[in-house]
N, C-alpha and C positions, 0 to 999 in steps of 0.2 A: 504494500500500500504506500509505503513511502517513496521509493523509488517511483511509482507512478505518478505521483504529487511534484518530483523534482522534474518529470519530465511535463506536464503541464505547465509548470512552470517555466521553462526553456522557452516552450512554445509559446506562453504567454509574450515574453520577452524580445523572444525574435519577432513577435508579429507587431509589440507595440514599435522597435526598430525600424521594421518597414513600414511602417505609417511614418513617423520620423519623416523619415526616408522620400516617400511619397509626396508628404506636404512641402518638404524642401526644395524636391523638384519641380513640381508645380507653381511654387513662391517664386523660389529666386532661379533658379536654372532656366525654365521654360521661356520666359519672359525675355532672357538674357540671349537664348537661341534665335528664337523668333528674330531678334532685332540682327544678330551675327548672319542669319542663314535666309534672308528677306526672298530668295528664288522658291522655296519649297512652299511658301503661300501657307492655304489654309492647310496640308495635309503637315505640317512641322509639327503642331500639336498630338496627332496619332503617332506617328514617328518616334519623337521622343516618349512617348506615352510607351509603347510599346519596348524598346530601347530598354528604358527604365525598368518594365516588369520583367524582362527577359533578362537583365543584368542581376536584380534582387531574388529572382526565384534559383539563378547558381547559386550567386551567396547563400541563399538559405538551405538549398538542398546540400551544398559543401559542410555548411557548417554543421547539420543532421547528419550526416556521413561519418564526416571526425568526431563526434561527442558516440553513435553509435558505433563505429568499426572497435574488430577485435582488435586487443595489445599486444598481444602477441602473434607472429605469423607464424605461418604454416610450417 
């Protein structure tokens, strides 16, 4: 039971991270691209949108990976 409470936890963690995460790119990144990258128009915003969720979901599956993998190998 415990062990299932630390790992709730993690996730808790990492998901409040990518929100973090999320709202920063939206805030300050987005806005900052748009004006850098003025050719890509209205599709910048899915772009980086996309960008974004495909960059945070390796980090998150990396980071799931190394706290689950065995210590010892084969």
């Amino acid at each position: 039971m415990n062990s299932r409470l630390k790992v709730f936890g993690v996730i808790a963690i990492l998901g409040f991270m990518a929100g973090v995460i999320a709202q920063l790119t939206a805030a300050v990144i987005l806005p900052w691209l748009v004006t850098v990258l003025p050719l890509l128009g209205g599709a910048t915003n899915y772009l980086i949108s996309g960008f974004a969720g495909a960059c945070l979901t390796v980090v998150l599956v990396s980071v799931w990976v190394y706290m689950t993998g065995k210590k010892d190998p084969y």
